[in-house]
N, CA, C and O of each residue as an XYZ file, in Angstrom:
820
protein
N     -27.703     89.068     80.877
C     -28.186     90.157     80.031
C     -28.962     89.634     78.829
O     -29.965     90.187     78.379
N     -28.308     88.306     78.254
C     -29.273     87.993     77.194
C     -30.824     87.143     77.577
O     -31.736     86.964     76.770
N     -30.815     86.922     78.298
C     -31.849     86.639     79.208
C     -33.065     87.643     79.458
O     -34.216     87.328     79.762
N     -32.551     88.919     79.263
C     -33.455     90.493     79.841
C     -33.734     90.765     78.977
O     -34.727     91.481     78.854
N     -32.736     90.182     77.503
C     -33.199     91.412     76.204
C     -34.156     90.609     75.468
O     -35.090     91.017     74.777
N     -33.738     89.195     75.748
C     -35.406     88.092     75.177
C     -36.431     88.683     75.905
O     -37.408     89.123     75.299
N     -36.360     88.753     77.037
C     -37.456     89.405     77.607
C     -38.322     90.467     77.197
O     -39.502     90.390     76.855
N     -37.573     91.475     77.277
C     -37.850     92.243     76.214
C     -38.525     92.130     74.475
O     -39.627     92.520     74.090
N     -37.666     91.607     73.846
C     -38.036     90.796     72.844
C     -39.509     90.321     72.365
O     -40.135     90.626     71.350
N     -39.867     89.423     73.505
C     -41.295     88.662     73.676
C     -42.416     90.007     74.445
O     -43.621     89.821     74.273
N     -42.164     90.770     74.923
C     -42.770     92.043     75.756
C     -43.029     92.861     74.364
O     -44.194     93.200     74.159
N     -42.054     93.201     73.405
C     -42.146     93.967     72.510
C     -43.754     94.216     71.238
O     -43.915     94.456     70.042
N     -44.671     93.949     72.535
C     -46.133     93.919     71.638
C     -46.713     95.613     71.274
O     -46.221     96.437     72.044
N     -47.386     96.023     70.534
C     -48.194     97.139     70.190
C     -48.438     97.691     70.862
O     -48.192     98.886     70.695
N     -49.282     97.149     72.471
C     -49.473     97.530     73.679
C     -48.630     97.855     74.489
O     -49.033     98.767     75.210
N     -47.503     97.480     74.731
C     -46.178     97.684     75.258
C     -45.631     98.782     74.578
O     -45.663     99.810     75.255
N     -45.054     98.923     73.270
C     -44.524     99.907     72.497
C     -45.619    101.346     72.830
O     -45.249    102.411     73.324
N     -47.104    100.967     72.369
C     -47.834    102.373     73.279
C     -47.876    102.880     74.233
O     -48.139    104.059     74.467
N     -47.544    101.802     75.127
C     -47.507    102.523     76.814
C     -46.303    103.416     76.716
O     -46.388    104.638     76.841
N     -44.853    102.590     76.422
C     -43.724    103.487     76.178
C     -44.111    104.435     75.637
O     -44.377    105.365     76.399
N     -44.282    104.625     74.489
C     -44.002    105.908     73.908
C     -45.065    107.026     73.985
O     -44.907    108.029     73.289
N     -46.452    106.874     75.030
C     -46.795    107.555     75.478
C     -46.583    108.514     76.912
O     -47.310    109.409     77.343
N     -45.456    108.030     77.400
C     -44.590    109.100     78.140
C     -44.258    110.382     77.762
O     -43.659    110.787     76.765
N     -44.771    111.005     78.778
C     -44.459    112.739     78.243
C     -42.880    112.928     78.974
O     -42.636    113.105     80.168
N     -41.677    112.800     77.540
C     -40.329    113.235     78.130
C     -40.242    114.399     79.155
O     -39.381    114.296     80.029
N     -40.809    115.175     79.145
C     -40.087    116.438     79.748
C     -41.150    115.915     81.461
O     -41.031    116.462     82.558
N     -41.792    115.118     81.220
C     -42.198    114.846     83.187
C     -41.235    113.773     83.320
O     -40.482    114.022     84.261
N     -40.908    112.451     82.631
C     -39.576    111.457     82.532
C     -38.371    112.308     83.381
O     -37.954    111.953     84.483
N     -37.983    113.294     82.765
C     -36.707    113.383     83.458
C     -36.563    114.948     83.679
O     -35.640    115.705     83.378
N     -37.889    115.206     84.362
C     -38.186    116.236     85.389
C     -37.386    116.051     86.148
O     -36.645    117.030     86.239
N     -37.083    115.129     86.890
C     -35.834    115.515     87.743
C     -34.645    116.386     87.162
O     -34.163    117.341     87.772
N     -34.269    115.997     86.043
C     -33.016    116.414     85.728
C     -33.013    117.812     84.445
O     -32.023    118.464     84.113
N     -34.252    117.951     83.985
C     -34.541    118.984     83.011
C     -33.537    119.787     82.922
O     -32.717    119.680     82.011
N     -33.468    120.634     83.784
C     -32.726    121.759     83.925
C     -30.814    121.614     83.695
O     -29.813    122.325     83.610
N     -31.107    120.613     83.684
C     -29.486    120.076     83.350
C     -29.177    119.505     81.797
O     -28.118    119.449     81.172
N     -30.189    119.208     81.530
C     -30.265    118.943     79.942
C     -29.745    120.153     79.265
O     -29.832    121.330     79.615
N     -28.994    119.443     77.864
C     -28.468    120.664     76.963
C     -29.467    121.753     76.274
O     -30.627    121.419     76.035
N     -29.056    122.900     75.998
C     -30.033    123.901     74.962
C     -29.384    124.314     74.270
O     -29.806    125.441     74.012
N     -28.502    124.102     73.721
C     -28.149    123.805     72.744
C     -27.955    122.601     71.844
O     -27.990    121.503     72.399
N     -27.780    122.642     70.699
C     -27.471    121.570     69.758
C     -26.060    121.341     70.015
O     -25.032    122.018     70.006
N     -26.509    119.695     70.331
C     -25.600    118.947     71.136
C     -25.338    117.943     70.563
O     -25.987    117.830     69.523
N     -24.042    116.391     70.956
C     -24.206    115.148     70.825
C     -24.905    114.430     71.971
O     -24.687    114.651     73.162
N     -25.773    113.542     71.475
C     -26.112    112.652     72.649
C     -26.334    111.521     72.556
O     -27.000    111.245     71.558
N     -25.940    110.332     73.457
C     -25.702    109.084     73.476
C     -26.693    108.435     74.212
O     -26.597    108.316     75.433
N     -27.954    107.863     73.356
C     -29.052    107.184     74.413
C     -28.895    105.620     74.384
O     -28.852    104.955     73.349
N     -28.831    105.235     75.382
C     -28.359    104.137     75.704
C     -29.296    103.324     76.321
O     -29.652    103.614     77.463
N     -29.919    102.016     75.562
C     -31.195    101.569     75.254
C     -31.732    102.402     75.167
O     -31.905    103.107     76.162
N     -32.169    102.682     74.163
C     -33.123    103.918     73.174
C     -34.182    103.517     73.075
O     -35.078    104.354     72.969
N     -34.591    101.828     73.066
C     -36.151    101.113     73.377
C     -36.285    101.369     71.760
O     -35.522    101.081     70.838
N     -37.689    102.092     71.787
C     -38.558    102.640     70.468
C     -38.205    104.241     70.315
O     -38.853    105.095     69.710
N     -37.035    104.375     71.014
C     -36.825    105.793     70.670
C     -37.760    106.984     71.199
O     -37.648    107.844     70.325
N     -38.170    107.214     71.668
C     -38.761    107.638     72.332
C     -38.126    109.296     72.849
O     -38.399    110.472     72.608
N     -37.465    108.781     73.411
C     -36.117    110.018     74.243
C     -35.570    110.691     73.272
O     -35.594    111.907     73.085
N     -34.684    109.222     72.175
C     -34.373    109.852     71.225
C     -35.054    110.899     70.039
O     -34.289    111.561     69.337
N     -35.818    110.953     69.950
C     -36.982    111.645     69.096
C     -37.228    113.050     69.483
O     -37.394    114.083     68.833
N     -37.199    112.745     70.841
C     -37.509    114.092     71.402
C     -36.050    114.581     71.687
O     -35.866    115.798     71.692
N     -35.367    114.036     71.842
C     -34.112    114.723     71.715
C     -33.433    115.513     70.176
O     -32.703    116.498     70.060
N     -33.748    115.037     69.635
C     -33.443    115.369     67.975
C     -34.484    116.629     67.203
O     -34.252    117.456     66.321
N     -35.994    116.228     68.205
C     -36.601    117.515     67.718
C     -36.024    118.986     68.463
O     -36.455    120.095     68.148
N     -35.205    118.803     69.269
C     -34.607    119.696     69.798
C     -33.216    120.033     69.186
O     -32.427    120.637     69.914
N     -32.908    119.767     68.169
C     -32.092    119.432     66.884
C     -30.491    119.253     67.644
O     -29.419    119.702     67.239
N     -30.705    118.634     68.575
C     -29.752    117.634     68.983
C     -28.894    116.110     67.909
O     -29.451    115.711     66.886
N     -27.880    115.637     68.287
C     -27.639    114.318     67.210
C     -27.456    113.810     68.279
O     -26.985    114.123     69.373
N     -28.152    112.495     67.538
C     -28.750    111.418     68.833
C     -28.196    110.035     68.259
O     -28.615    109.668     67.161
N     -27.289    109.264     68.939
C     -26.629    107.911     68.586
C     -28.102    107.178     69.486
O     -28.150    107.290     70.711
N     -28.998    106.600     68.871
C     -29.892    105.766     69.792
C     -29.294    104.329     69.919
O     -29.443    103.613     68.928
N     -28.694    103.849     70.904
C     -28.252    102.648     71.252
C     -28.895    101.925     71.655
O     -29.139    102.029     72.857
N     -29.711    100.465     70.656
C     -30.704     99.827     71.373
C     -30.481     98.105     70.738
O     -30.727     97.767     69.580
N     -30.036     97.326     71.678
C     -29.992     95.856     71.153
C     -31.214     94.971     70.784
O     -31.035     93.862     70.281
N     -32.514     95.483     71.045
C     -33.511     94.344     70.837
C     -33.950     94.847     69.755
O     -34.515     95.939     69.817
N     -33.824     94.279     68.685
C     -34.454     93.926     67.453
C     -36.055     94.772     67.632
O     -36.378     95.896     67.247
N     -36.522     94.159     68.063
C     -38.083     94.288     68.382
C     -38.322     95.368     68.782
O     -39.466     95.167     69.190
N     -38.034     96.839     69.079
C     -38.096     97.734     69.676
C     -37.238     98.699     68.902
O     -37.609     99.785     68.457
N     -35.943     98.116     68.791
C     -35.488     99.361     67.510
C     -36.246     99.655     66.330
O     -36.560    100.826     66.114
N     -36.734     98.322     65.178
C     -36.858     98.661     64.592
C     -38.410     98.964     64.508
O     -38.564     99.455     63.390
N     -39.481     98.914     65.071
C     -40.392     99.940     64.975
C     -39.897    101.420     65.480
O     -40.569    102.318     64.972
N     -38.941    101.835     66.304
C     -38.432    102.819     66.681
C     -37.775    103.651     65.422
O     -37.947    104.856     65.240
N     -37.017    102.810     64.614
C     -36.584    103.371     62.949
C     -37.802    103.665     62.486
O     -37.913    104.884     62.353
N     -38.844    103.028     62.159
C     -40.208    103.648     61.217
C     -40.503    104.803     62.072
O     -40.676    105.897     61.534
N     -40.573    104.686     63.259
C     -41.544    105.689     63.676
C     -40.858    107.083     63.898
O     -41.483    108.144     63.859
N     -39.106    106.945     64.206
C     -39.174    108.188     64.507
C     -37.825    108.470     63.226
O     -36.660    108.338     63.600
N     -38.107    108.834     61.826
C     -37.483    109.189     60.752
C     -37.011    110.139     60.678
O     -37.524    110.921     59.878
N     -35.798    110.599     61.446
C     -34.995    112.013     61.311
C     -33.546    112.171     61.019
O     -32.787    111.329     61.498
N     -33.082    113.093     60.328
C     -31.684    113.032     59.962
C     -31.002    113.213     61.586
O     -30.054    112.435     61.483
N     -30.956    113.539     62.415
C     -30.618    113.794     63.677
C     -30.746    112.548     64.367
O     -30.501    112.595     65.573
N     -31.016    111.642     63.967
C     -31.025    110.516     64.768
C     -30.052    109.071     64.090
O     -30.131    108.796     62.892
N     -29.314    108.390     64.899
C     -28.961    107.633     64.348
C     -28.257    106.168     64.712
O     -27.079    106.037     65.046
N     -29.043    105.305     64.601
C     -29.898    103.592     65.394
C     -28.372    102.877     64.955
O     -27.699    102.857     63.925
N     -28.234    102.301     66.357
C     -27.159    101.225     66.361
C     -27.509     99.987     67.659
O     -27.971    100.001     68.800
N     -27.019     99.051     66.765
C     -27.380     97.439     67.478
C     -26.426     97.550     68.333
O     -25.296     97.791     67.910
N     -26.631     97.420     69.547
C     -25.195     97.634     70.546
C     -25.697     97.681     71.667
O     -26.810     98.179     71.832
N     -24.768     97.025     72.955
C     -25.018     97.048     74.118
C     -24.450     96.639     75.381
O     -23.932     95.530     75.254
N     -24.306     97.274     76.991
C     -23.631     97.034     77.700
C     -23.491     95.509     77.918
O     -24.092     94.455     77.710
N     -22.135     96.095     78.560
C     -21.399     96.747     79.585
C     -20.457     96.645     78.433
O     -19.431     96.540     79.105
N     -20.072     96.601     77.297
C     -18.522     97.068     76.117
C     -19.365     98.081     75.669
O     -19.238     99.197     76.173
N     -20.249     97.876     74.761
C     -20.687     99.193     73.939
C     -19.314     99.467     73.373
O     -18.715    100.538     73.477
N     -18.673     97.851     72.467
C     -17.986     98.003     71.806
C     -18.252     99.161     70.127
O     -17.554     99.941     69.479
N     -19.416     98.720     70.071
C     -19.411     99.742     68.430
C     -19.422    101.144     68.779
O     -18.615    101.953     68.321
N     -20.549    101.485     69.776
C     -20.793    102.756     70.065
C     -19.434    103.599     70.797
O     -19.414    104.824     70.921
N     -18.612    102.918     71.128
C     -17.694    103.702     71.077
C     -16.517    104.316     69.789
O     -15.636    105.171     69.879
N     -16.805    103.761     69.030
C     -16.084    104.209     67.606
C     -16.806    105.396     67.316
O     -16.358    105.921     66.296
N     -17.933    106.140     67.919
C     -18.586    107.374     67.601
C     -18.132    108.781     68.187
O     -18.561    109.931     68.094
N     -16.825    108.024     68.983
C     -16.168    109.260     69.461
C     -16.666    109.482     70.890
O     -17.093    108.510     71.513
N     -16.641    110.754     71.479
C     -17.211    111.130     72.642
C     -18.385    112.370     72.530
O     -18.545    113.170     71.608
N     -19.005    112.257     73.572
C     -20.486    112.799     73.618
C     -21.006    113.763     74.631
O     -20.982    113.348     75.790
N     -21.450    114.906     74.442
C     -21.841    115.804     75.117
C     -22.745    115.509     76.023
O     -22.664    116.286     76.975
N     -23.829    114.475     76.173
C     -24.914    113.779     77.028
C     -24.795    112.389     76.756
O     -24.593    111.905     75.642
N     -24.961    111.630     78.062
C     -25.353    110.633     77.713
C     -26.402    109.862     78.572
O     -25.991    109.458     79.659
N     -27.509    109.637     78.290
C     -28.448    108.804     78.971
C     -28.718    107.555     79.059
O     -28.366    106.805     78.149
N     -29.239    107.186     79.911
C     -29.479    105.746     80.688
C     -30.560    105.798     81.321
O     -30.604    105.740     82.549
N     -31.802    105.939     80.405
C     -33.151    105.943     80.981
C     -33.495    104.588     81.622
O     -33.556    103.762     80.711
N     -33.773    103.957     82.942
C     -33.920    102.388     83.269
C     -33.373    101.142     82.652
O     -33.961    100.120     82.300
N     -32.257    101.428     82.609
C     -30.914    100.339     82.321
C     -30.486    100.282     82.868
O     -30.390     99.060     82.978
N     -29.670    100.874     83.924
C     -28.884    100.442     84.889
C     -29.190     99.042     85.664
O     -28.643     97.942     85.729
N     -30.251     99.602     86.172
C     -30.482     97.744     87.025
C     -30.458     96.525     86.388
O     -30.040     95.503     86.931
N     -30.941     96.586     85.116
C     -30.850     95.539     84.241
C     -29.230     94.997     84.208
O     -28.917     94.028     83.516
N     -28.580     95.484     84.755
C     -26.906     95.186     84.552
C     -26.529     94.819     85.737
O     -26.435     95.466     86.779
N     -26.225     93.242     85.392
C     -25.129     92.484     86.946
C     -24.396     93.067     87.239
O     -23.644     93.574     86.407
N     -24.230     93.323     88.829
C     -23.027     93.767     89.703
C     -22.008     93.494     89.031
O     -21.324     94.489     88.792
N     -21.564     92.393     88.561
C     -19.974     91.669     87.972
C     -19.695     92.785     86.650
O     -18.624     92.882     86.050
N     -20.756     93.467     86.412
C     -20.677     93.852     84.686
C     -20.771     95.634     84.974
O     -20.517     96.466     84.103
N     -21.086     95.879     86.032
C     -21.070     97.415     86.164
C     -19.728     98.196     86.290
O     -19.822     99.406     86.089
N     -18.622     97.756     86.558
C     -17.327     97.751     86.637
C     -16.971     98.682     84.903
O     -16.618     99.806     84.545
N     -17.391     97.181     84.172
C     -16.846     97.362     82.471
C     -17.977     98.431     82.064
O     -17.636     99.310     81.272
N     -19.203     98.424     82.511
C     -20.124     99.064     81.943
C     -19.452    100.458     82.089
O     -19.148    100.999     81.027
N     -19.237    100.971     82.977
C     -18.981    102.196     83.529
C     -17.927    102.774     82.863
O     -17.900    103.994     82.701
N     -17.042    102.044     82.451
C     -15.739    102.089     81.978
C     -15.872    102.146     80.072
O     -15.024    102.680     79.357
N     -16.737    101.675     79.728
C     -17.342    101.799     78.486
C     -17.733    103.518     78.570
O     -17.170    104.311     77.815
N     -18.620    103.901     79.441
C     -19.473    104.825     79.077
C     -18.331    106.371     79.643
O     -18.388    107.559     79.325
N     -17.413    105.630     80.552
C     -16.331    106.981     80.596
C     -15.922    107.311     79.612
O     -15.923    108.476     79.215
N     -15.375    106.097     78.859
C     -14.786    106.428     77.695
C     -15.357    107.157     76.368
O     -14.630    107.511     75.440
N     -16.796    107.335     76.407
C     -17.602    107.313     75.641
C     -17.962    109.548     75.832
O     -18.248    110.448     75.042
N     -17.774    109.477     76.912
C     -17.799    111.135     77.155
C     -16.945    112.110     77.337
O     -15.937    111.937     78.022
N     -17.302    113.573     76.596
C     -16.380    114.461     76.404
C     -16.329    115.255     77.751
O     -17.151    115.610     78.595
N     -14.984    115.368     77.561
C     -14.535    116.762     78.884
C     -15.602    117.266     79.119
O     -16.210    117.588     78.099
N     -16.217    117.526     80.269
C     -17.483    118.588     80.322
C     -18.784    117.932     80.618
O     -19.596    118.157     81.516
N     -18.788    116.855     79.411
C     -20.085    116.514     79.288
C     -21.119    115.795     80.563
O     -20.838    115.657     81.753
N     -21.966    115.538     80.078
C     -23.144    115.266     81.366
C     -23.542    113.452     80.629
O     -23.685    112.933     79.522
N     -23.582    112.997     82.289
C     -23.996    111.355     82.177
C     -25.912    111.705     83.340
O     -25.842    112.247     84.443
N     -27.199    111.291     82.781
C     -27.887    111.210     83.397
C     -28.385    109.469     83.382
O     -28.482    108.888     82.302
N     -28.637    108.847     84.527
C     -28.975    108.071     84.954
C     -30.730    107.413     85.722
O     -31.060    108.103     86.687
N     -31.323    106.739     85.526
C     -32.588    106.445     86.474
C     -32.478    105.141     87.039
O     -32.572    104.215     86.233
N     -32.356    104.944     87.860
C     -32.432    103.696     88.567
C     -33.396    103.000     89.169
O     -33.574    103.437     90.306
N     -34.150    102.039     88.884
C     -35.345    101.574     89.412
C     -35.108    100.919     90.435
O     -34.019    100.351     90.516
N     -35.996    100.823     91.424
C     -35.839     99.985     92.522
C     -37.048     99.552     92.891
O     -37.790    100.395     93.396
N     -37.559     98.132     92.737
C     -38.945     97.703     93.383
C     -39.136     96.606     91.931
O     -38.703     96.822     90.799
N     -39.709     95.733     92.282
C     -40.269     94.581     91.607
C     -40.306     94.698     90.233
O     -40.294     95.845     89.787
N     -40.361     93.537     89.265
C     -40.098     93.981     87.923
C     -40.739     92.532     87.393
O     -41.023     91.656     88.210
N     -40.955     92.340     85.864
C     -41.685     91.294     85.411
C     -40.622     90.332     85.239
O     -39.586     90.549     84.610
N     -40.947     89.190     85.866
C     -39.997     87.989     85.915
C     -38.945     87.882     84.454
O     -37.745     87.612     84.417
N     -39.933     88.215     83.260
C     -38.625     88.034     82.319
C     -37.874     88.995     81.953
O     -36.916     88.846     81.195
N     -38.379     90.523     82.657
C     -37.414     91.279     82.568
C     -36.853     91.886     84.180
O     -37.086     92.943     84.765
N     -36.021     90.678     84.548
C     -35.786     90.818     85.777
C     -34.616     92.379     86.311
O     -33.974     92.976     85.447
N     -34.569     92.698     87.473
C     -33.561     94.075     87.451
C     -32.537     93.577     88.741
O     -32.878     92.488     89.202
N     -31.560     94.086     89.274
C     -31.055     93.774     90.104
C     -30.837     95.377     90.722
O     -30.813     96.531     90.295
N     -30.668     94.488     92.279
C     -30.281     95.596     93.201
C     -29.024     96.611     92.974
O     -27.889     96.335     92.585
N     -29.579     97.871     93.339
C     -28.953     98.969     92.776
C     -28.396     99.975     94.405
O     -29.042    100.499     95.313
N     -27.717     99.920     94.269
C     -27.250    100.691     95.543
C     -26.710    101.903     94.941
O     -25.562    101.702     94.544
N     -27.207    103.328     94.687
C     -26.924    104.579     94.601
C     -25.454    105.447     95.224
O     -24.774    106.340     94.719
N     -25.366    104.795     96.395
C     -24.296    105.597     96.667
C     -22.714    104.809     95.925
O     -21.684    105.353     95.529
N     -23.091    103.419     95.972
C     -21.970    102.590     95.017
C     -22.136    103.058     93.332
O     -21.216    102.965     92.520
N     -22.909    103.347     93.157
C     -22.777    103.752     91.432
C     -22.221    104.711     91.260
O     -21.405    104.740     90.338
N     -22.420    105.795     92.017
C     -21.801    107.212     92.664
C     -20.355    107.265     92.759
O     -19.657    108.092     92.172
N     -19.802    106.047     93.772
C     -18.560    105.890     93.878
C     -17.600    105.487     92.666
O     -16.418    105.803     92.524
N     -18.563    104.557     91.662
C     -18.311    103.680     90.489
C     -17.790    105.313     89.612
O     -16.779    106.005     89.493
N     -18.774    105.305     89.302
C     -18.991    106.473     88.461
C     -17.426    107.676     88.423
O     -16.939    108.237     87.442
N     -17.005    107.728     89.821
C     -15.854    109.052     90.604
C     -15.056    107.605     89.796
O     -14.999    107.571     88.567
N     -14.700    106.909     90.321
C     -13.342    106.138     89.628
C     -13.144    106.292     88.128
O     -11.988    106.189     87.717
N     -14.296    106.567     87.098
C     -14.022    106.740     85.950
C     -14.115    108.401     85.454
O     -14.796    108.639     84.456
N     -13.763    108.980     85.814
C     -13.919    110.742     85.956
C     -15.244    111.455     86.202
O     -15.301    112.530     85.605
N     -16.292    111.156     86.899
C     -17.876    111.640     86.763
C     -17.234    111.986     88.061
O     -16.271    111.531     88.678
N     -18.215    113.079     88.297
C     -18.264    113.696     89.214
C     -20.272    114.558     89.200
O     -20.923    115.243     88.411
N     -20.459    114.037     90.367
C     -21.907    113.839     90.923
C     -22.080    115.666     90.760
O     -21.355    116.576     91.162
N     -23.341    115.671     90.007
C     -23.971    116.797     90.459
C     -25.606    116.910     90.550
O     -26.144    118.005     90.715
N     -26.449    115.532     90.415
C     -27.444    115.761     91.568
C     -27.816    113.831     91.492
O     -27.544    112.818     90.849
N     -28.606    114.328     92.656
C     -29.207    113.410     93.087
C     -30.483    113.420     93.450
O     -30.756    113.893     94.554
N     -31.603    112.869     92.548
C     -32.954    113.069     93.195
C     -33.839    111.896     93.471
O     -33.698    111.261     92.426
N     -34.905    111.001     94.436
C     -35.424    110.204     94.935
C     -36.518    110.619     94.171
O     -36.610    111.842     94.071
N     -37.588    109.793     93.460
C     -38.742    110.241     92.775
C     -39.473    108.341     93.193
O     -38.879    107.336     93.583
N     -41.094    108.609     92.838
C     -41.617    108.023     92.792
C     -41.705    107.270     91.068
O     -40.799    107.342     90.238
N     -42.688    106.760     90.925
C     -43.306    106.563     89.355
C     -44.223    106.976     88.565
O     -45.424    106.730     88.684
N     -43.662    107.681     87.643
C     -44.819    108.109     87.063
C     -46.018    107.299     86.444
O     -47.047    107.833     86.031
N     -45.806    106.163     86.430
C     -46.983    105.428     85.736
C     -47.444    104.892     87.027
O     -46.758    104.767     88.041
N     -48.722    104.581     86.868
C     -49.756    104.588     87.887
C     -49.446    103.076     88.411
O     -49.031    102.978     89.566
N     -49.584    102.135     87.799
C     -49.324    100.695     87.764
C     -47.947    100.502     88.529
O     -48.173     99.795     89.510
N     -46.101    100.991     88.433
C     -45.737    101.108     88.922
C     -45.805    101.413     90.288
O     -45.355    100.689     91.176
N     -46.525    102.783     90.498
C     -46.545    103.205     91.828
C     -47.345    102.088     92.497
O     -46.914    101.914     93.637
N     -48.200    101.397     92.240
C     -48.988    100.774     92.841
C     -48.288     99.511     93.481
O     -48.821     98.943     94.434
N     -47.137     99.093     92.972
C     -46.265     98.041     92.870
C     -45.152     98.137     93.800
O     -44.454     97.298     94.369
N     -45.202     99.806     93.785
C     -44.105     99.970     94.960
C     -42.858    100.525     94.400
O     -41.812    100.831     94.974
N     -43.125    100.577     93.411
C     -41.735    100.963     92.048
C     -40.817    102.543     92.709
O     -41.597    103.383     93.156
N     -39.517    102.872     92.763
C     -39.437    104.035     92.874
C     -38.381    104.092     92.167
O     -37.989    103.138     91.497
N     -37.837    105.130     92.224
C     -36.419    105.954     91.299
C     -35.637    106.833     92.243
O     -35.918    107.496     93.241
N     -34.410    106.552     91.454
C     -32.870    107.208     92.307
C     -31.993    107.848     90.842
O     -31.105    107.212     90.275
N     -32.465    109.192     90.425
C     -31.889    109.642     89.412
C     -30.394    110.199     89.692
O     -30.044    110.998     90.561
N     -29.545    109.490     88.619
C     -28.554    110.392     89.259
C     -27.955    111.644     87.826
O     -28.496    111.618     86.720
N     -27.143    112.337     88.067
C     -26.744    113.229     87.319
C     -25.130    113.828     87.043
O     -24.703    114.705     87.794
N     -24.457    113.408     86.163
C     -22.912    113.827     86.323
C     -22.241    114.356     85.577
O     -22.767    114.827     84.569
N     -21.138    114.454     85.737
C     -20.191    115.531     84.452
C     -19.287    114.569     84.423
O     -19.217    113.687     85.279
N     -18.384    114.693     83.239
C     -16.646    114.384     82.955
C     -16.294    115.367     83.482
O     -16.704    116.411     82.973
N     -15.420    115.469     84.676
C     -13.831    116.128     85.096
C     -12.451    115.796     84.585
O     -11.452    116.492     84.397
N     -12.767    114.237     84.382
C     -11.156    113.473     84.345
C     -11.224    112.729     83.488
O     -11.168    111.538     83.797
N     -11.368    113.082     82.095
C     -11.734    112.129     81.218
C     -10.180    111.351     80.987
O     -10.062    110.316     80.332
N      -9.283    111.907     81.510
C      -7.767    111.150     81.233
C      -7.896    109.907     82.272
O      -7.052    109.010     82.271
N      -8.845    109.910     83.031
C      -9.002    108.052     83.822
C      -9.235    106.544     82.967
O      -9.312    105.485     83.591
């Protein structure tokens, strides 16, 4: 993992930070829109990058814990997106030891993190982020699958095992959608997505 977030790190150029944050959220997680809160909510973004998600989550006057470990990406993410609704912490899987002292959370996202996380570490990861959500609440997920830049390498992601992962810590699946990439360069690469979508049932696991 510390290996991915240097990666990151050294990636973290002007050009990079623009491509990110020129994503239009609401086509991002078109899959799952309709499952997103409308009301003012808690929500737990998990690698928050430059904030991005988070921003747009907060203009929806949501409170947003943005969880993001690379230096290089949070903190232009602090200048740029300045809101009382938002609020930046150094932290990161598979403990997401700090971010759990914030209690539990009505949403929590995992915009293209998952793969970034060794098989050996998805176990604790998962187990972090149960703990991390309220009765009720909703876990959304994106999973990349297809080639990635050598220093920010991803590992194989098998969907129906995260699924299973996920039921051992009280989630319980309520969708599943196969998408392509929205960025052009991706698709070209072969890039695709396996969104998944869940609730707390059993938060006593």
């Amino acid at each position: 993992m510390n290996d991915i977030l240097e990666g990151y790190a050294k990636s973290a150029t002007p050009e990079f930070i623009a491509r990110y944050n020129e994503l239009d959220c609401a086509e991002v997680y078109s899959p799952v829109l309709d499952l997103l809160p409308q009301t003012p909510l808690r929500i737990a973004d998990i690698g928050a990058g430059t904030g991005r998600d988070a921003a747009w989550f907060a203009a929806a006057g949501h409170r947003v814990l943005a969880v993001e470990p690379v230096k290089e990406l949070r903190e232009p993410g602090m200048r740029q997106h300045i809101s009382p609704n938002i609020e930046w912490l150094d932290d990161k899987l598979p403990t997401l030891s700090k971010a759990q002292n914030y209690g539990r959370f009505d949403l929590i996202t995992l915009c293209g993190v998952w793969q970034h996380i060794e098989d050996r570490d998805r176990q604790l990861a998962m187990l972090s982020l149960g703990s991390m959500a309220a009765s009720g609440g909703k876990m959304v997920m994106s999973l990349r699958h297809g080639p990635a830049p050598l220093d920010r390498p991803v590992f194989s992601i098998c969907p129906d095992e995260t699924i299973e992962l996920a039921k051992q810590y009280g989630f319980s699946l309520l969708r599943r959608v196969e998408t392509g990439s929205i960025q052009a360069g991706n698709r070209a690469l072969g890039v695709n997505w396996t969104w998944l979508a869940f609730q707390m049932t059993d938060p006593s696991i």
